[in-house]
C-alpha positions in Angstrom: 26.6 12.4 75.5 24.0 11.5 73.1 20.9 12.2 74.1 18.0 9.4 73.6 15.0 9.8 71.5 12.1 9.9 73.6 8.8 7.5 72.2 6.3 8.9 71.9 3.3 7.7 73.1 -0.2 9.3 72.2 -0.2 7.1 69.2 -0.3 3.7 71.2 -2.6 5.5 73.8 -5.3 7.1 71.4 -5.5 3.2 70.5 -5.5 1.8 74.0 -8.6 4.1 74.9 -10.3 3.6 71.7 -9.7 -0.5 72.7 -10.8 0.3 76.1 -14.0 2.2 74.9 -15.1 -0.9 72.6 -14.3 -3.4 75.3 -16.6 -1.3 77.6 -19.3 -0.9 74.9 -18.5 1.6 72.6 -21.1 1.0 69.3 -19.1 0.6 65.6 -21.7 2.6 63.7 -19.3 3.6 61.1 -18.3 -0.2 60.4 -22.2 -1.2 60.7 -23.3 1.5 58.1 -20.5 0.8 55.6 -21.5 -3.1 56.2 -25.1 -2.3 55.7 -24.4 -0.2 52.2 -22.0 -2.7 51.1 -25.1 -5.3 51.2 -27.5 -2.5 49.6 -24.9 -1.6 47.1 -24.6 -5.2 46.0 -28.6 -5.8 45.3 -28.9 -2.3 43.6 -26.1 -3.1 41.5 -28.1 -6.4 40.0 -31.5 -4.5 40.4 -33.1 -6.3 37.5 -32.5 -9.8 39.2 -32.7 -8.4 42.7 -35.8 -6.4 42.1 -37.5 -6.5 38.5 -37.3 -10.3 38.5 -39.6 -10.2 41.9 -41.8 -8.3 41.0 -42.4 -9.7 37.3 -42.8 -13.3 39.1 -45.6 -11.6 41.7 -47.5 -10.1 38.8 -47.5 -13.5 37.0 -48.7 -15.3 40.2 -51.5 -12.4 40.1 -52.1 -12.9 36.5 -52.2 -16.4 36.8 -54.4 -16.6 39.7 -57.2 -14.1 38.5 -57.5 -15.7 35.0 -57.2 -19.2 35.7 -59.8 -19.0 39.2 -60.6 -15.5 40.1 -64.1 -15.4 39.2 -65.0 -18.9 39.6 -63.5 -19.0 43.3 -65.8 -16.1 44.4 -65.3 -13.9 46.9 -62.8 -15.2 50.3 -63.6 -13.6 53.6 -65.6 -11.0 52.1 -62.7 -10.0 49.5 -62.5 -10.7 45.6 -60.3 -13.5 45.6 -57.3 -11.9 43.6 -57.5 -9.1 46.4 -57.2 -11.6 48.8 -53.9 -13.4 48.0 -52.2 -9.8 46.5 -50.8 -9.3 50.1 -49.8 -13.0 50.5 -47.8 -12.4 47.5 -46.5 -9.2 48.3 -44.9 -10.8 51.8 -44.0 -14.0 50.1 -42.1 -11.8 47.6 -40.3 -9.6 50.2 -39.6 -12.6 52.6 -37.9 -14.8 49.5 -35.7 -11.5 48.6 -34.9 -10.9 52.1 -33.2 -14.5 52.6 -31.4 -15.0 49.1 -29.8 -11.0 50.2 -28.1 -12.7 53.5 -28.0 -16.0 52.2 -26.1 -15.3 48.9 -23.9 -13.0 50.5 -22.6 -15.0 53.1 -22.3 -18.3 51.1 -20.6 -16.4 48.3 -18.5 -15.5 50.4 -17.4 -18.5 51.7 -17.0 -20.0 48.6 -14.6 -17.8 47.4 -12.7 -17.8 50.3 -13.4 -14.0 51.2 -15.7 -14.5 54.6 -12.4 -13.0 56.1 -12.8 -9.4 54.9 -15.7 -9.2 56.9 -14.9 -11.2 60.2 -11.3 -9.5 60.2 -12.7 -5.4 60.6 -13.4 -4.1 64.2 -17.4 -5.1 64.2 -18.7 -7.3 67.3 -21.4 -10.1 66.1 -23.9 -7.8 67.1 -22.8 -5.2 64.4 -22.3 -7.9 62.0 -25.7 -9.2 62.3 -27.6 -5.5 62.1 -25.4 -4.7 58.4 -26.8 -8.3 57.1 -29.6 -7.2 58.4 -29.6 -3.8 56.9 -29.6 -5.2 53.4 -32.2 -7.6 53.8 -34.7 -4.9 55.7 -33.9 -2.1 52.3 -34.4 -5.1 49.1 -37.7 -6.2 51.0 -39.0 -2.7 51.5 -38.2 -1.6 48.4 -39.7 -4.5 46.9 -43.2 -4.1 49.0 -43.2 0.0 48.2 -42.8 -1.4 44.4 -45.5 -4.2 44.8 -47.9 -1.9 46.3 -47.5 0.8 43.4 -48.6 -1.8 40.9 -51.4 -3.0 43.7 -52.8 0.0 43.8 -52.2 1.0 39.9 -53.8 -1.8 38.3 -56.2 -3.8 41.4 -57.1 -0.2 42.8 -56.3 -1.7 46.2 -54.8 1.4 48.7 -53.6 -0.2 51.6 -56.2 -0.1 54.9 -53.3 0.7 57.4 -50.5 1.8 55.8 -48.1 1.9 59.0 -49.1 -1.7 60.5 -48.5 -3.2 56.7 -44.8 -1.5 56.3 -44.3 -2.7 60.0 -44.9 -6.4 59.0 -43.1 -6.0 55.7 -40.1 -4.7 58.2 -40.7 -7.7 60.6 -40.5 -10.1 58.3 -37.6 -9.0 55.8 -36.1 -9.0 59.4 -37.4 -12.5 60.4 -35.9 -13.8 56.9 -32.6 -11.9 56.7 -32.2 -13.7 59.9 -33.1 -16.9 58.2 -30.8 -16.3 55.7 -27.7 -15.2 57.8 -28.1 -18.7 60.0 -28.9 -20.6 56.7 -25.9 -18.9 55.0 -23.5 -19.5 58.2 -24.2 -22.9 58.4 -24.0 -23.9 54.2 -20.5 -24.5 53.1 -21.6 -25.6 49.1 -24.4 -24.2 46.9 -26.7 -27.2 47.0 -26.7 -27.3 51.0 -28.3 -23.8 51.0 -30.7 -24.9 47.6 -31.6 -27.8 50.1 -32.7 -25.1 52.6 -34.4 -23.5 50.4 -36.7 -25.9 48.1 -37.6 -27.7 51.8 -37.9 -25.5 54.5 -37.8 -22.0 53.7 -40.1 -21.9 50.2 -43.2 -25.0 51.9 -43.2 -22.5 54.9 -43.8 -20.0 51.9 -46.7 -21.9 50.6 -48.3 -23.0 53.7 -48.4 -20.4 55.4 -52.0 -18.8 53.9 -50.9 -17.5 50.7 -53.1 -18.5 48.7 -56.2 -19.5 51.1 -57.8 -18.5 54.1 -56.9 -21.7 57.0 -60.5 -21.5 58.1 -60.8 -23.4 54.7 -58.8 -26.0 56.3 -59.6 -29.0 58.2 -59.1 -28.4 62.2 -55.8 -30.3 63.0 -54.3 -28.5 59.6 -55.5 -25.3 60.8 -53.7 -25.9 64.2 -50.4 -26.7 62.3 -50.6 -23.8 60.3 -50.8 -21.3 63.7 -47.3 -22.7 64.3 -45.7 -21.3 61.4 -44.4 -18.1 61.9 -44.8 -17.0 58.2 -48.6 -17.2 58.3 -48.7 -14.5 60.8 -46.3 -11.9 58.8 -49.0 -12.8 55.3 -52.1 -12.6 58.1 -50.7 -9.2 59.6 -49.1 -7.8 55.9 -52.8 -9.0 55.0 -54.9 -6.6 57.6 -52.6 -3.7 56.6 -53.2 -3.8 52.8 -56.8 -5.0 52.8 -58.2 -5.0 56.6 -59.4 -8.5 57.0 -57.2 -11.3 58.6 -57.3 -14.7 60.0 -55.6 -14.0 63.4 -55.5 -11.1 66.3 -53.0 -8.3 64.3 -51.8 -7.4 68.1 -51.0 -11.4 68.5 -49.6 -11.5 64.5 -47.2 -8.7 65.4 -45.8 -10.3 68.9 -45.0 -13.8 67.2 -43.6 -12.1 64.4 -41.6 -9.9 66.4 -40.3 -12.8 68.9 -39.4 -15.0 65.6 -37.2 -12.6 64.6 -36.1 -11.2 67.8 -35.1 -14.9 68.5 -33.8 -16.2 65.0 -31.2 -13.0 65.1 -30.1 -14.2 68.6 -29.0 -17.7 67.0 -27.6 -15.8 63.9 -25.3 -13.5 66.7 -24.6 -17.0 68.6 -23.0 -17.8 65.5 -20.9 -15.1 64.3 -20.0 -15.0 68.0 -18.3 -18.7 67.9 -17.3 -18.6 64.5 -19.3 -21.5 64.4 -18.4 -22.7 60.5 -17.0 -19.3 59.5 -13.2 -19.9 61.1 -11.2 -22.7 60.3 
């Protein structure tokens, strides 16, 4: 009598648990990190668009600034005026870099039809959104640590509190990324996220305090302007390079913390419904 092969089963049960262990919870920090360095990878591989072109576009800002109405401007809440708006163009350089990493990323991607290769592996939306996330958080960092070199190499301006200013670069390379996933999600062409961009993401830019100090502004402006979220990441970056800003720093770091805390949520909502992402 012939005897019957018996199947063997630890194959199909090693899966079954490792199933059961991400249905009850079980993190993907392998796929996450290898998400995260893919993104990091891909900035680092085009550093002199990612990185150098930033940071030669800050210095002409600064240049600009200090030659065309530095001196004449006089001093802005007790600061030379090209000390003043260095850390409003230090954040506005890290928040700009932290949406085009997401942004790009995720519109490329669905442009040329590969958006699948990243929805397909094993990662919950959760994972998903932390590895975009990862990306966005290393370019603006790196961008800041760069920016602040220079800062301090040609304006002799070392940073007042170190720790809060690398906590609001983090907050708001978060806040952005964020931005830039939901923007990215949503944008199925190149001019729908360029439409983002030129009106909503680069006007919250500019008004946000950049370049002036709102008790400059008229009251109802100045009441507008504590709406926009971006004003309190350049107030808060602001007190940790140079010690002065507009707002509370305890009341800049909760609203920048809740924008991005609540701007990721949307960006998981999304990649949870596969809301534009699966035909």
């Amino acid at each position: 009598m012939q005897s019957q092969a018996t199947p063997d089963h630890s194959a199909d049960s090693a899966f079954a648990s490792q199933m059961g262990d991400r249905r009850f919870g079980r993190f993907n920090w392998l796929g996450m990190v290898t998400l995260g360095r893919r993104e990091i990878m891909r900035f680092l591989a085009v550093w002199t668009q990612t990185l150098l072109a930033p940071l030669s576009t800050a210095a002409l800002f600064l240049m600009i600034f200090s030659v065309a109405i530095g001196k004449a401007r006089g001093e802005v809440m007790g600061l030379p005026f090209t000390h003043f708006i260095a850390p409003g163009i230090l954040m506005m350089t890290v928040i700009q870099n932290a949406f085009a990493n997401t942004s790009s990323s995720i519109v490329i991607s669905k442009v040329q039809g590969n958006i699948v290769d990243t929805l397909m592996p094993p990662l919950s939306p959760l994972e998903l959104v932390l590895g975009y996330l990862a990306g966005a958080i290393a370019r603006g960092v790196i961008v800041a640590l760069l920016l602040c070199a220079g800062l301090m190499l040609f304006l002799g301006i070392v940073p007042a509190h170190p720790l809060m200013a690398l906590l609001f670069v983090v907050l708001g390379a978060a806040l952005l990324g964020a931005v830039g996933m939901v923007a990215g999600i949503y944008s199925n062409k190149f001019d729908q996220m360029a439409a983002i961009t030129n009106f909503i993401v680069t006007p919250l830019a500019f008004l946000s305090g950049t370049f002036y100090s709102v008790e400059a502004l008229p009251p109802f402006i100045a009441r507008l302007t504590h709406f926009n979220p971006i004003f309190y990441l350049i107030d808060g970056v602001r007190f940790g390079v140079v010690g002065v800003s507009d707002s509370a720093p305890m009341l800049a770091l909760a609203v920048s913390a809740g924008s991005a805390l609540a701007v990721s949520a949307l960006a998981w909502a999304m990649f949870r419904s596969g809301y534009r992402l699966k035909s």
